[in-house]
C-alpha positions as CSV (number, residue, x, y, z in Angstrom):
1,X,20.7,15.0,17.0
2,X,22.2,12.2,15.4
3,X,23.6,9.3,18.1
4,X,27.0,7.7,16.5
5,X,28.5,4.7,17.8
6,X,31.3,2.3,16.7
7,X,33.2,-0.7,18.3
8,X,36.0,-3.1,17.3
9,X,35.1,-6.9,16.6
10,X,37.2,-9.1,16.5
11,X,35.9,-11.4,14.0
12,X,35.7,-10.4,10.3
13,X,32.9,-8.5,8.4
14,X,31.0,-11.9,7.3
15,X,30.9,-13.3,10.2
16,X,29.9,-10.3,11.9
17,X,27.2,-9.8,9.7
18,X,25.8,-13.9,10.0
19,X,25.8,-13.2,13.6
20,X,23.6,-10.2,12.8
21,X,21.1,-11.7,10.5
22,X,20.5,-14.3,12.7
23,X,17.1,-13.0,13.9
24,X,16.3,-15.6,15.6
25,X,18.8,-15.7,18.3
26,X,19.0,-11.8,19.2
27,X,17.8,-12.6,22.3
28,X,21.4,-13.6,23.3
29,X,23.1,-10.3,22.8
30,X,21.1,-9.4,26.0
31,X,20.4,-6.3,25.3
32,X,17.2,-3.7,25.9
33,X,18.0,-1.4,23.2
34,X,17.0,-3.9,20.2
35,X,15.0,-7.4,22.3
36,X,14.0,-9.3,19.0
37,X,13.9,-8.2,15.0
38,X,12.0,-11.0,12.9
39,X,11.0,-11.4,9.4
40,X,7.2,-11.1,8.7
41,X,5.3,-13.7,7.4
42,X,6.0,-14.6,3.3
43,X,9.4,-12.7,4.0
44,X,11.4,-15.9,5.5
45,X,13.4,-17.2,2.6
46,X,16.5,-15.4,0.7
47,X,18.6,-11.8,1.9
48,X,16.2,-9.2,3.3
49,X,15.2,-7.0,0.5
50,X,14.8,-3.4,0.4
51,X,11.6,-2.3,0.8
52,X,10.9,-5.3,3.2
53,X,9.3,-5.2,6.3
54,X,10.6,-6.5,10.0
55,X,9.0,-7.0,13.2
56,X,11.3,-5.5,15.7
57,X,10.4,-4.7,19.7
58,X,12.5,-1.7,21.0
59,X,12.8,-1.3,24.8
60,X,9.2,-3.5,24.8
61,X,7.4,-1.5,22.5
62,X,6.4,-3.4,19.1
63,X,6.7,-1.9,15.8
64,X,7.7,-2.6,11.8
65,X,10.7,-0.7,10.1
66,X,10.7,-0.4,6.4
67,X,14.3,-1.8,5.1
68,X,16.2,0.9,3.2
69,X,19.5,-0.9,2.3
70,X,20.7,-4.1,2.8
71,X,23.9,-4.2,0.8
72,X,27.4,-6.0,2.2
73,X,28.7,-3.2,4.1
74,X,25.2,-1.6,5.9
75,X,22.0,-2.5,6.6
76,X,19.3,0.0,7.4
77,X,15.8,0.6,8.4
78,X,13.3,3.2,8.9
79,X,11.0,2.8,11.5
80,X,8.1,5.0,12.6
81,X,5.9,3.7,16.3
82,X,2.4,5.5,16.5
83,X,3.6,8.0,13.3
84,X,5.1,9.8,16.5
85,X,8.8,8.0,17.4
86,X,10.8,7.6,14.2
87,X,13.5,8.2,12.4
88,X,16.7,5.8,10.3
89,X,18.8,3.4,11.7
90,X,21.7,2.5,10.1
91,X,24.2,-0.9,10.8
92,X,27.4,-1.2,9.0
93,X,29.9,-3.3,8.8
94,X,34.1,-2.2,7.3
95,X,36.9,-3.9,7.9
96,X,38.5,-2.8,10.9
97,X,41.9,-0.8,9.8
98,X,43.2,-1.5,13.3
99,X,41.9,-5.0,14.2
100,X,43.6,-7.1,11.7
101,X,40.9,-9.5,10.4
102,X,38.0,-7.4,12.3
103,X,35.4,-5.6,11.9
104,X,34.7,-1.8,13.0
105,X,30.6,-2.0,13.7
106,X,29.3,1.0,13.5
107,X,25.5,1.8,15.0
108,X,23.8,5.0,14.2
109,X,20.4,6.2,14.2
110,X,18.8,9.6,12.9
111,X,15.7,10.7,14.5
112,X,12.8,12.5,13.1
113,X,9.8,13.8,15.1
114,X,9.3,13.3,18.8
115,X,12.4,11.1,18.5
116,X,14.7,14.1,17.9
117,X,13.6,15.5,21.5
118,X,13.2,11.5,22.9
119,X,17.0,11.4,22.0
120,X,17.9,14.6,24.0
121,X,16.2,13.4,26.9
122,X,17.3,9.5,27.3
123,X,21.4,8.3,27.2
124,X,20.8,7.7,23.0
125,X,24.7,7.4,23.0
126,X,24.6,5.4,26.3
127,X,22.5,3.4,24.8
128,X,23.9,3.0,21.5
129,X,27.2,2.0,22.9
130,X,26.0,-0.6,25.4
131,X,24.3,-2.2,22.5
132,X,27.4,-2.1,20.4
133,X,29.7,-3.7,23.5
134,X,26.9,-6.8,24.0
135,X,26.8,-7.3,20.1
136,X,30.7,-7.3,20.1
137,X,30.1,-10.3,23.2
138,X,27.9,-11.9,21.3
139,X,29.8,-12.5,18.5
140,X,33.2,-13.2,19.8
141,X,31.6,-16.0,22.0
142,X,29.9,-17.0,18.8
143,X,33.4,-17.3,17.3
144,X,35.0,-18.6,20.2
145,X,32.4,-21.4,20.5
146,X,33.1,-22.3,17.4
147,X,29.5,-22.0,16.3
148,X,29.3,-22.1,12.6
149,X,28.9,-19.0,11.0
């Protein structure tokens, strides 16, 4: 059971994606889903290489994901809490065909494990597409601010 999610920005794929990588200030997309993603120690200069691993808390729980592509239209991760809940994320990032100068953000994650029946049990897609609306907030206040990308 794969959860699939998508959402219109308006604002374009760049700035989108600074928005995203800006660890330190995830706490302001209010949302449970994903509460903080951090680089770990001797990882805090340059882009975010594969391979690399992050310190990110889901719904409270504290774990490390394994990057598996950071390229300019998706970044993903593998994470695995207690060898039991895992499975891929992925995050990308097209230009939106129907937004002009947007971004379609798409959010999807692939369980393995206990995750697969975890997923069947909670609102995954609930989930996934609350996270996707507070992103959008995020960055469109972001943008409307005037906040430098």
């Amino acid at each position: 059971m794969t959860a699939n999610t998508q959402i219109e920005i308006e604002a374009s794929p760049e700035e989108v994606k600074n928005v995203f990588f800006d660890f330190p200030n995830w706490r302001e997309i209010k949302n449970d889903m994903i509460k903080t993603v951090a680089r770990l120690p001797g990882h805090a200069e340059g882009p975010i290489q594969k391979g690399e691993k992050l310190a990110v808390n889901f719904r409270g729980v504290n774990s490390q994901v394994t990057v598996l592509e950071n390229s300019p239209s998706e970044f993903k991760w593998r994470g695995d809490t207690l060898y039991v809940m895992s499975g891929e994320h992925s995050f990308r990032f097209e230009p939106s065909k129907t937004t002009p100068g947007g971004t379609t953000f798409y959010n999807s994650e692939e369980p393995f494990r206990l995750s697969i029946l975890v997923m069947k049990l909670l609102p995954a897609t609930t989930m996934f597409n609350q996270f996707c609306k507070d992103f959008k907030a995020r960055v469109e206040s972001v943008k409307q601010e005037g906040t430098k990308f």
